[in-house]
N, C-alpha and C positions, 0 to 999 in steps of 0.2 A: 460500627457503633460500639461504644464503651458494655459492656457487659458483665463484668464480672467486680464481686466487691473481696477486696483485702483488706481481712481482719490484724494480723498479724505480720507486721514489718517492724522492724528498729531500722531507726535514722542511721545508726552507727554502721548498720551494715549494708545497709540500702543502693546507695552507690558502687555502680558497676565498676570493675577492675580497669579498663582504658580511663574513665573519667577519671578514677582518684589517682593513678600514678602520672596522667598529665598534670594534672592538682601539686603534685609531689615536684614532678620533673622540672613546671615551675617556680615553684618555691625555691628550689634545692635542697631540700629534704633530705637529710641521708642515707633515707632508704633508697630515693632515686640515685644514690651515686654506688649504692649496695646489688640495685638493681637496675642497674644502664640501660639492658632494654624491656621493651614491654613481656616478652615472651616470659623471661627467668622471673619477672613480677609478677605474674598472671598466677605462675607456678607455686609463688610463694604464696602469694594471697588466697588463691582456691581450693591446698592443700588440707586434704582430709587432718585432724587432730586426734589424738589419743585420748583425748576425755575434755569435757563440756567447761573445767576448768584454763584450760589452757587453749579453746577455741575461744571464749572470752577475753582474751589476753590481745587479741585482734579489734575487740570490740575498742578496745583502750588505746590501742593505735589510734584509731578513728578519731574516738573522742576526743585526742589531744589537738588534732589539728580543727574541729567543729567548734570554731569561735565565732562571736559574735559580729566580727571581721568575715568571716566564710560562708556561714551560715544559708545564706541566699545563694552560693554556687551551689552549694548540693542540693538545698532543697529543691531549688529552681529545676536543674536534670534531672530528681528523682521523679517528680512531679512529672514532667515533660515524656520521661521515658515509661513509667506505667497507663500514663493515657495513651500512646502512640505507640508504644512497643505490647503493653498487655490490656490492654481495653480494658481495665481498670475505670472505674464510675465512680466509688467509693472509696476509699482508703483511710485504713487506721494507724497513722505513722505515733510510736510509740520509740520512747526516749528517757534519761532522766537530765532534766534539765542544769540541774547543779553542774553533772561534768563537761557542762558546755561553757561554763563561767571564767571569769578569772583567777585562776589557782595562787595567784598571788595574795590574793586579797584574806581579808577573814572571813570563818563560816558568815557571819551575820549579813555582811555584805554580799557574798555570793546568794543567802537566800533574797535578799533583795532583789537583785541582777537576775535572777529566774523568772521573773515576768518579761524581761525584756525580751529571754529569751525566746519563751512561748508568743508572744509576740512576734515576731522577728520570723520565726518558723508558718507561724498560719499567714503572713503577707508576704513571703517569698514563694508560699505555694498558689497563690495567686495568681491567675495567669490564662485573660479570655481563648487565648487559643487552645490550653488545657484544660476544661471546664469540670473535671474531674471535683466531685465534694469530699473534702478530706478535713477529718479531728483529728485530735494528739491524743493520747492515753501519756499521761506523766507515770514516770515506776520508777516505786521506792525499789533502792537498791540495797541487797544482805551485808554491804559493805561499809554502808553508810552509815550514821548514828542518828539514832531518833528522834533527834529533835529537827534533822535534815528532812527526815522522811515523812515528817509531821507535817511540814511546810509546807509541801510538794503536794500533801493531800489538800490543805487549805488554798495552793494556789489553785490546782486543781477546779473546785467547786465556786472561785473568786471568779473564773472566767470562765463561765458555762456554753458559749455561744462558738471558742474554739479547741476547748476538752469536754472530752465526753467520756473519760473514765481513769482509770488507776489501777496500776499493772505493780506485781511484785518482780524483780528479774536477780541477775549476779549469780555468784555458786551456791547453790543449791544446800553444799556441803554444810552451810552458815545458817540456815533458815530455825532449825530443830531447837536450837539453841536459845531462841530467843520469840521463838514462838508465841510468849504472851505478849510481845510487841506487836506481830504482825494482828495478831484477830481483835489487840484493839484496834491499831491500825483501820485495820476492813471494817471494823462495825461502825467507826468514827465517819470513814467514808460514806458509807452508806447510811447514816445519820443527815447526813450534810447532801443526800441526794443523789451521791455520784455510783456510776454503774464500776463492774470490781471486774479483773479478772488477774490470775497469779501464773506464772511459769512452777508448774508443778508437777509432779509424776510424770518426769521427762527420763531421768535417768533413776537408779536403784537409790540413790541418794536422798533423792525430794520426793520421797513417799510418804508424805503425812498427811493422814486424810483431815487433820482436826481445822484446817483453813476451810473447807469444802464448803461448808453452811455458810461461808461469808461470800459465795463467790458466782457472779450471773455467767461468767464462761472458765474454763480453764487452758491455759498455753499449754499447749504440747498435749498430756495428760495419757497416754499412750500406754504408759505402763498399769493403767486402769484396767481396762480389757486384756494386757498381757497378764498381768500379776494376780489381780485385786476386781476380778468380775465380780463380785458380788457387791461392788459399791454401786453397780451399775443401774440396776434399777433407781437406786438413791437420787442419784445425778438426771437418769427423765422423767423421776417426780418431780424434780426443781427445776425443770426444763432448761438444764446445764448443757451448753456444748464445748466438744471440743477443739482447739484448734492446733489441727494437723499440720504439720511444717514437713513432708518427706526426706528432703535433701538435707536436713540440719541435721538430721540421727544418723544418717551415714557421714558426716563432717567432722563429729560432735567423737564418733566412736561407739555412739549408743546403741546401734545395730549395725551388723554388717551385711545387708544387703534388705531390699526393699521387702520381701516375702514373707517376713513377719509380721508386717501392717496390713494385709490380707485378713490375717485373724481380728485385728483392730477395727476393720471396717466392720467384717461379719458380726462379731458380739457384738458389737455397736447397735447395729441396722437391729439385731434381734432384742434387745433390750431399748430399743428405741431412745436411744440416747444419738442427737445429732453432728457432725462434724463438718465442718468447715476447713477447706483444704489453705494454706496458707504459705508463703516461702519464707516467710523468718528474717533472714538477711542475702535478698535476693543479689545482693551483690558478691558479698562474699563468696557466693554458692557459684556465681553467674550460670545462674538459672530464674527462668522465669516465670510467673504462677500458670499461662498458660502450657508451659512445659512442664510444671510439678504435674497438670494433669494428664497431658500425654505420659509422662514415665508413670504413671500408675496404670493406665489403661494399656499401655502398650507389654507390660510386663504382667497383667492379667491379675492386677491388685482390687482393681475393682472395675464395672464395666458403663455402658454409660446412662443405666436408669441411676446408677448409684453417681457416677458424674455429677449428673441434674440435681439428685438431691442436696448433693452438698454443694452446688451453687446456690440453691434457692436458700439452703440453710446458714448458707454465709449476708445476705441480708434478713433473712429471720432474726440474725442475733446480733447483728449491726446496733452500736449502741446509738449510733445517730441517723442512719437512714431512715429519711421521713413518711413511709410508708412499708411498714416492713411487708404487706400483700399483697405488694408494685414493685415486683423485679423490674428490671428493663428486658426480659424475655417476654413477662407476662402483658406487657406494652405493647411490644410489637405485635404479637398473639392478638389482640385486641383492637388493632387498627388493620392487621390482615383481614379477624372478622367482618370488621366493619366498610373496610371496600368493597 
């Protein structure tokens, strides 16, 4: 039985290394002919980065070939593979739909062509024998220009039934600078109804707390409890959580080894502030969210009352699961009693 709900995926990185470089191998791609076999492509692809910069530079790989023509291969195995490979129920596959468009075309028209896509993404994840419930979270990108990411919030709130929020992503590096962008941005969002959350205090970079008031969870956020404890109680007044991705901060460069997010949990759990464990771009990593949680437990990051809580905590702040006080643990509990 499905069990577990995923807050935190990107489309770009979602698909596992054998799927995409078969994906490649038949196209002809010339990474497939850069990388003839699977082994030296696995190699390239899963290869730790030297900063969050340049592990995004892989996401753009991705994006280039996630066309409206493709679209339905990957979503199709991602889908297939988190219900069947990680008992996945829920899932918040999150994306910006612009770089999925036609780069030919002009901006006007590719904001056009952004419904199709969101479209296009919620019926290829379709699929009675995967009965997994999955939204999109659309994110404006640091890269992008305002009037793109404006869009994306209007589409956003246009289709309610298959997004259910608005994600900020890209380098970090670009965020400071433009900052009265973003928090109208999020206030606009949340005018319009739509639930928020930003990739933030992930790296020494994107530590600006002035987004925080606009935002129902935060991506990553880790350097909260490392840096900046004292936001902490702030964040479980607002019943903020955060969403922990392991394996992306050793990818990323942002730590070098797990033992640090030991203290992440601990202030966390103490200041009651909740988290939600999540793999980010479980492809990329090929890793899988039930293995994010074995490598914390097995390396004594955290144990497993704290395990359970951040399961139940990742439908707690599920922006669309329909009962946030009906896990599917708390289900079965419940029909045990009752035989």
């Amino acid at each position: 039985m499905a069990l577990h709900a995923e807050l935190h995926r990107h489309l770009g990185g979602a698909v596992v290394p054998r799927v995409f470089w078969r994906y490649l191998l038949r196209r002809g791609h010339p990474l497939s002919r850069q990388y003839p076999d699977y082994e030296s492509f696995e190699s390239f692809f899963t290869a730790p980065r030297s900063s969050l910069s340049e592990y995004l530079e892989l996401h753009s790989l991705v994006e280039s070939v996630q066309t409206l023509d493709t679209i339905p291969y990957f979503v199709s195995k991602l889908v297939r593979g988190a219900y069947v490979f990680e008992g996945i129920c829920y899932l918040e596959l999150r994306y910006t739909p612009y770089y999925r468009t036609d780069s030919t075309r002009s901006e006007e028209w590719r904001i056009g062509q952004m419904r199709d896509v969101v479209r296009l993404v919620a019926e290829s994840a379709t699929d009675p024998r995967y009965p997994l419930l999955m939204r999109q979270i659309l994110c404006m990108h640091s890269l992008l220009p305002q009037s793109v990411n404006r869009a994306m919030i209007e589409l956003a709130a246009s289709e309610p039934k298959l997004v259910c929020g608005v994600d900020l992503a890209g380098p970090d590096t670009h965020y400071s600078p433009r900052m009265d962008e973003w928090i109208e941005n999020f206030r606009y969002a949340r005018v319009l109804g739509l639930k928020t959350t930003a990739h933030l205090f992930e790296t020494a970079n994107g530590c600006d707390p002035r987004l925080l008031p606009y935002l129902d969870r935060i991506g990553h956020g880790i350097q909260i409890p490392l840096r900046y404890p004292k936001l902490l109680p702030m964040l479980a007044n607002e019943g903020q959580c955060l969403e922990i991705c392991p394996t992306t901060y050793l990818k990323t460069g942002t730590l070098s080894d797990l033992s640090s997010l030991r203290e992440v949990f601990t202030r966390c759990k103490e200041a009651g502030v909740d988290i939600a464990i999540c793999t980010d771009n479980a492809g990329l990593h090929n890793v899988r969210l039930p293995w994010e949680y074995e490598n914390l437990l097995t390396q004594d990051i955290i144990d497993f009352d704290t395990l359970n809580d951040c399961q139940d905590a990742a439908f707690r702040h599920a922006f669309a699961w329909p009962d946030s006080q009906r896990t599917p643990k708390s289900m079965i509990k419940d029909l045990i009693a009752a035989s």
